[in-house]
N, C-alpha and C positions, 0 to 999 in steps of 0.2 A: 483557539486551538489548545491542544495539552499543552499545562505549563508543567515541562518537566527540564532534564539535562539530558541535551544527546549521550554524554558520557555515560547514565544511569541506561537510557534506550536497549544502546548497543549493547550492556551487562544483562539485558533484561531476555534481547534477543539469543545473546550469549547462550544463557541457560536452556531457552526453547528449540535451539536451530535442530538436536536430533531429533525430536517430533515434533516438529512443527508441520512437516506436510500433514502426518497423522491428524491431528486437529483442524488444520486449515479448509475447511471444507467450502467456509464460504468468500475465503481468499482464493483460493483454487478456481472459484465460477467466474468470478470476476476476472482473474486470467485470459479464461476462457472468451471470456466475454471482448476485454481487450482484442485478444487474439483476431476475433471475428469482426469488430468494428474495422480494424488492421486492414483484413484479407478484402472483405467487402468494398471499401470507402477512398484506398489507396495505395494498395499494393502494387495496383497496375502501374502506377506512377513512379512507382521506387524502383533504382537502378538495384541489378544484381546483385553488384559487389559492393553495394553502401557499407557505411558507417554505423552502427545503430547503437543504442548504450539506452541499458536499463538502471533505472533510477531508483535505488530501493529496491536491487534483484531478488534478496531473501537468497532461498534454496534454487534459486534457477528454473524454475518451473517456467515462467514466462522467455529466457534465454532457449528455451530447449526447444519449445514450440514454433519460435519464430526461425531457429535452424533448421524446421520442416519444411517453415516457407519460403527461407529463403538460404539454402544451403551454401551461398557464395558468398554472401555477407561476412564483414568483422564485426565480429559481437566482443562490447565489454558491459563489463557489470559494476558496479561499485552498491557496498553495502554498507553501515556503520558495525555489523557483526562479525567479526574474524570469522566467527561458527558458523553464520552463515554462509560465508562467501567460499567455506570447507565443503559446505556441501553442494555447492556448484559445482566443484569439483570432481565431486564423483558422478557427474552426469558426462563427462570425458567429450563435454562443448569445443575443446580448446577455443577457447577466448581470447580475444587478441588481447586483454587485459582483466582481472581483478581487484579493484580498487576499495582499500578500508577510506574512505573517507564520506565525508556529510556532504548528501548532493545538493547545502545550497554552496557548496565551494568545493569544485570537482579538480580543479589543480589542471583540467584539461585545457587544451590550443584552445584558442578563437577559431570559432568558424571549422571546429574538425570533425564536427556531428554532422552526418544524411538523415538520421532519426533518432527522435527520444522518446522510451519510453517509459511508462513507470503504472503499476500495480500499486494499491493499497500499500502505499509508501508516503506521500504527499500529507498524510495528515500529521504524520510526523516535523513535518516542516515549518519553517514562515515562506509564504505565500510569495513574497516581495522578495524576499532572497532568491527564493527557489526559480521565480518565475525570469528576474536579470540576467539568473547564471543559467539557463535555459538557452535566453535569449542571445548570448554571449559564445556558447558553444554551439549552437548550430548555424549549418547554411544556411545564404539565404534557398527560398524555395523548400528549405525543409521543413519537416512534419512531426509535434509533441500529438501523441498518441498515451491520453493517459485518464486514470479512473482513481480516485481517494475515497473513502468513507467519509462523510459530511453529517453535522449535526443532526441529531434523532436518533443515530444508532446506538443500539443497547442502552436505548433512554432507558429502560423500566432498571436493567441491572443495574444499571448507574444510581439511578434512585435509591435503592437496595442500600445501597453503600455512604448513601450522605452527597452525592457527585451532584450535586443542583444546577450549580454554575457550569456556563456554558462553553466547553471543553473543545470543538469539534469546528472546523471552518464552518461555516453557514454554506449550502448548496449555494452556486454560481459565484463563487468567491474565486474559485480558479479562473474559472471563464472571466472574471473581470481582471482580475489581475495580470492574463494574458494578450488582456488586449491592453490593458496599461503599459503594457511593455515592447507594444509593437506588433502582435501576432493578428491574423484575421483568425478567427475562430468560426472554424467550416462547421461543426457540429458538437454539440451538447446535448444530455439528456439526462434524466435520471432514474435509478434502477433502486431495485428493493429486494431483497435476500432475506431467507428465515433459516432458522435452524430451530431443533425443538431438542433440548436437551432430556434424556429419561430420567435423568437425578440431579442432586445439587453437585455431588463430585465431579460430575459428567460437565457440567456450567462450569465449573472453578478449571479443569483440564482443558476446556476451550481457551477460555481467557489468560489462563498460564501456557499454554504450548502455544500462543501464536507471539508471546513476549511480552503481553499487555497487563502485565498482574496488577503492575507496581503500579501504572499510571490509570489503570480503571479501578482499581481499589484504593487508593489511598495510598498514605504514607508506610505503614502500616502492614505491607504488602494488599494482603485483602482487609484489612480491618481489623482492629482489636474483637476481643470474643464476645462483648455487647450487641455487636453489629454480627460479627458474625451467627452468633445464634438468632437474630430478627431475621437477617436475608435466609437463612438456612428456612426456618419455619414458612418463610412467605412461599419460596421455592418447592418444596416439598407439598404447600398445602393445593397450589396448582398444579402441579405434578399430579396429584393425586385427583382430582376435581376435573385435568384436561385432559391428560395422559402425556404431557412435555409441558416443557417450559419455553414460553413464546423468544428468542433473542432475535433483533432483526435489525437489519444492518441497511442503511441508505447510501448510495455512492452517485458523483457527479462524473460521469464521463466526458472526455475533451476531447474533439480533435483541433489541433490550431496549426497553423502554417507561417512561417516568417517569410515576412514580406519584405522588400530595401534590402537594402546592403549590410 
């Protein structure tokens, strides 16, 4: 996984949280995507007025759509981004709660969760942390419904920058780690997203508006000006040569269920 400091993350989301939907194009599908594994796979099974809490809410977008599907539900969110969890707010969810804290220690009851779910949030985590305190707050019989970006994504950008070593859980790294901890895991699969940026500024705005400057460029923000003028040339010279620039993103989707007491 990135080895970074949540405390850096959350400064990092800080800065993105007012356009981040603007950029988030291919966190937005994956939403989406959630959303539909959701309505399809388990919804029938979920009571009305459940519990549900998103894991790495961001701007709410995942919150807002699930108040379509399930209008009677208590929805909270917790984020590591103050700015983020701002702009939940102005989607006028009322939320039974918004929580600054790091979802692998949510500070929530035992057993006070019907469902968890979580968007491209997960890779910011440990695994092992995340997947106890998962298993800790929800019921039994209830349902983690959730999708992370897994190694490979934005391999080439990564390259770009000097990023070799291998940053990103490994696909099925959730899925094991959820049955490590008690969960049956009803379904897994994985999914593959593109985006083709027109420019190199356009590239750099992706990866700074969704938070990720610091930790997919280096220390450095994006790179000293060495680097940055090599990635700049590589970028541009395929730009020019494809008509975008390939970035493409891998994610593991989960459904897992707890099972016992």
């Amino acid at each position: 996984m990135f080895n970074f400091s949540k405390h850096r993350v959350g400064r990092s989301f800080d800065r993105g949280a007012a356009r981040y939907d603007q950029h988030a194009n291919v966190q937005s599908k994956i939403v989406h995507d959630v959303i539909d594994v959701l309505s399809q796979r388990i919804l029938s099974s979920i009571e009305r007025d459940c519990r549900i809490i998103d894991l790495g809410c961001g701007t709410g977008k995942l919150l807002s759509l699930v108040r379509d599907c399930l209008p009677e539900a208590t929805l909270m969110g917790l984020d590591l981004s103050t700015a983020m969890l701002g702009q939940v707010e102005t989607r006028r969810l009322n939320p039974g709660a918004l929580l600054t804290v790091d979802l692998e220690m949510t500070y929530l009851r035992d057993k006070s969760v019907d469902l968890i779910l979580s968007s491209s949030a997960l890779q910011w985590a440990n695994l092992v942390s995340a997947g106890y305190e998962m298993q800790r707050i929800l019921k039994p019989g209830g349902y983690v419904v959730a999708a992370h970006i897994v190694d490979g994504s934005l391999q080439r950008w990564r390259d770009l920058w000097g990023l070799n070593a291998q940053q990103l859980h490994d696909f099925g790294a959730l899925s094991a780690q959820l049955l490590d901890c008690g969960f049956e895991v009803v379904h897994t699969e994985k999914r593959v997203y593109q985006e083709r940026p027109g420019s190199f500024d356009e590239c750099l705005d992706k990866v700074r508006g969704i938070g990720a400057g610091q930790t997919l460029g280096g220390k450095l923000g994006l790179g000293g000006k060495s680097r940055l003028i090599k990635a700049k040339n590589a970028v541009e010279t395929e730009i020019a040569n494809q008509g975008g620039y390939n970035m493409n993103y891998i994610t593991e989707l989960v459904i897992a269920k707890k099972v016992g007491s």
